[in-house]
N, C-alpha and C positions, 0 to 999 in steps of 0.2 A: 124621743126624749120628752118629759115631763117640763110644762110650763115653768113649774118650781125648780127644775135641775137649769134650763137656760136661764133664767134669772140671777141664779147663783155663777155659773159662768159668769154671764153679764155683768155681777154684782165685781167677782173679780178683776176682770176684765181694766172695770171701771177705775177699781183702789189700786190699779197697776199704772194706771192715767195718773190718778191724783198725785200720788208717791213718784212721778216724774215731774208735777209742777215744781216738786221741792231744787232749787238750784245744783247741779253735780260738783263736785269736788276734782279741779282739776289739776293735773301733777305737770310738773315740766319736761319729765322722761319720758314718759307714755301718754299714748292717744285717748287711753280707755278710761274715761273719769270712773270716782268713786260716785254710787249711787245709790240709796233706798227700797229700788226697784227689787233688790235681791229681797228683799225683808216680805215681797209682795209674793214672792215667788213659794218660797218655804210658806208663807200661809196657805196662797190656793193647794199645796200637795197635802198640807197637814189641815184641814177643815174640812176643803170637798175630797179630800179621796183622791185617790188616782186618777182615773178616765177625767171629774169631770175637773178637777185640778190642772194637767194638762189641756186639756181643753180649752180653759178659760186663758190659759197663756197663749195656746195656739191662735185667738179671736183675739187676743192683745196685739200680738207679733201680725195677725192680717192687717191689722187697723193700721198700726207704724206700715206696714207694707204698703197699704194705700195713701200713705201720705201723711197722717196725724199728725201731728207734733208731740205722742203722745211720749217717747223717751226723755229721760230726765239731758234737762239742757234744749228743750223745745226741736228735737231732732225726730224726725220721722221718713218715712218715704222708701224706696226701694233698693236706695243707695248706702243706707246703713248696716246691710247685709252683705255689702262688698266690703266693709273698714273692717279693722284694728279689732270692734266691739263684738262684729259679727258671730262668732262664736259661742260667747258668753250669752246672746240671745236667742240662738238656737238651743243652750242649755237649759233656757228656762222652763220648757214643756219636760222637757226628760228628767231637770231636776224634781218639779212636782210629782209626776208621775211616779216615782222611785219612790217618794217621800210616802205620796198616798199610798203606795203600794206595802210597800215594809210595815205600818202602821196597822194595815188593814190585815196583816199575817201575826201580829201579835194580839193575845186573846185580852191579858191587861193592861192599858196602854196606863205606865206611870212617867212622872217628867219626867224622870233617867232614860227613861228609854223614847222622852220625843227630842230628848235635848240632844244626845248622843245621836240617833238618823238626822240632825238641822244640821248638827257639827260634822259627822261626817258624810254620810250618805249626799245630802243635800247642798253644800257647798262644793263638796269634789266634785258631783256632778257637772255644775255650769264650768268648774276649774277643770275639768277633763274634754270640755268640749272649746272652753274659749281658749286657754293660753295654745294649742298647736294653732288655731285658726289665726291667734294674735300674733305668735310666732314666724307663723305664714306672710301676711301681710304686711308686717313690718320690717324681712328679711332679716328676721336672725335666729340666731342657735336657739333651740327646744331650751335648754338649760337656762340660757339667759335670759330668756321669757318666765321661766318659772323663777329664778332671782326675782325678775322688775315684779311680779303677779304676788310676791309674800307682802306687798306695801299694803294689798287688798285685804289680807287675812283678819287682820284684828275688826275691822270693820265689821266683814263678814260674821266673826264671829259675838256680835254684837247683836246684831242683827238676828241671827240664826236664835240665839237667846231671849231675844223680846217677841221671837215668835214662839220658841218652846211653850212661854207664860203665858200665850195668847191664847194657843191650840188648847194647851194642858188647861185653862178654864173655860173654853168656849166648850168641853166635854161635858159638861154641866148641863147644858141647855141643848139636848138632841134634837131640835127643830132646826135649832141653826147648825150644829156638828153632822154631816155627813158624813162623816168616815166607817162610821162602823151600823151596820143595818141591827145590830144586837143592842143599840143605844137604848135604854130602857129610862121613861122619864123619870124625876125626879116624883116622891112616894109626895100625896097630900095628904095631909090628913084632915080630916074630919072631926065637926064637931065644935 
């Protein structure tokens, strides 16, 4: 791996930190606050690409593994992979990765189609891995988890949309966009 691809990691990594100092939003039915963290998520899949999108979630979720306090709510450590949330944080490498991935098979990447992989591809994901794991741990029906988990939807989809805007103009500047190696810079002209 290229100094400039761990960087980028790192750089994620980092805005996955910051985007947890923000305070969570918490419900009085369920464990699993609302968070920002998702928003960090859909961008590492949609900027860096796949591999290194997941990746930089992977070096998030070690760092909370080690203890950080880097999840939103100052939570960290190796016990927030036994709760309620655990799930939903296992999604966040496989959600980017998906993200990156779909984007990277499409030849012209226009917002309709980064908005639509954020909304669907990218929110199912963490919601395909977290609500049976929240379901799990908090002993109840698969269904009744997916009821309490619709509180998160609008959110999500909030979210998944100020990243569409984000990704869809960071394509502009192929220094910083990683996603597509066909990134062709912007024409100077001369004169």
């Amino acid at each position: 791996m290229k100094i400039k691809e761990m960087t980028y990691v790192a750089l994620f990594a980092a805005i996955m930190g910051v985007l947890g100092l923000l305070p969570p939003i918490t419900l009085s039915f369920t464990p699993v606050p609302i968070t920002l963290q998702t928003l960090g998520v859909v961008l590492a899949g949609g900027v860096l690409g796949a591999r290194l999108g997941s990746l930089s979630m992977i070096v998030f979720l070690l760092l909370v593994a080690a203890g950080m306090p880097l999840l939103s709510g100052g939570r960290g450590g190796i016990g927030v992979f036994f709760g309620p949330s655990a799930g939903y944080l296992i999604g966040y490498p496989l959600a980017a990765f998906c993200i990156g991935f779909i984007f990277s098979k499409i030849r012209t990447l226009k917002f309709r189609h980064i908005i639509g992989t954020n909304l669907t591809v990218g929110i199912f994901t963490v919601y395909l891995t977290g609500i049976p794991v929240q379901a799990l741990m908090m002993n109840l029906p698969l269904l009744e988890t997916i009821k309490l988990s619709l509180v998160y939807l609008p959110g999500d989809i909030i979210k998944a949309a100020i990243a569409s805007v984000l990704v869809y103009r960071l394509q502009k500047y192929p220094i910083i966009y990683r996603n597509f190696a066909k990134a062709v810079p912007p024409q100077v002209k001369e004169g």
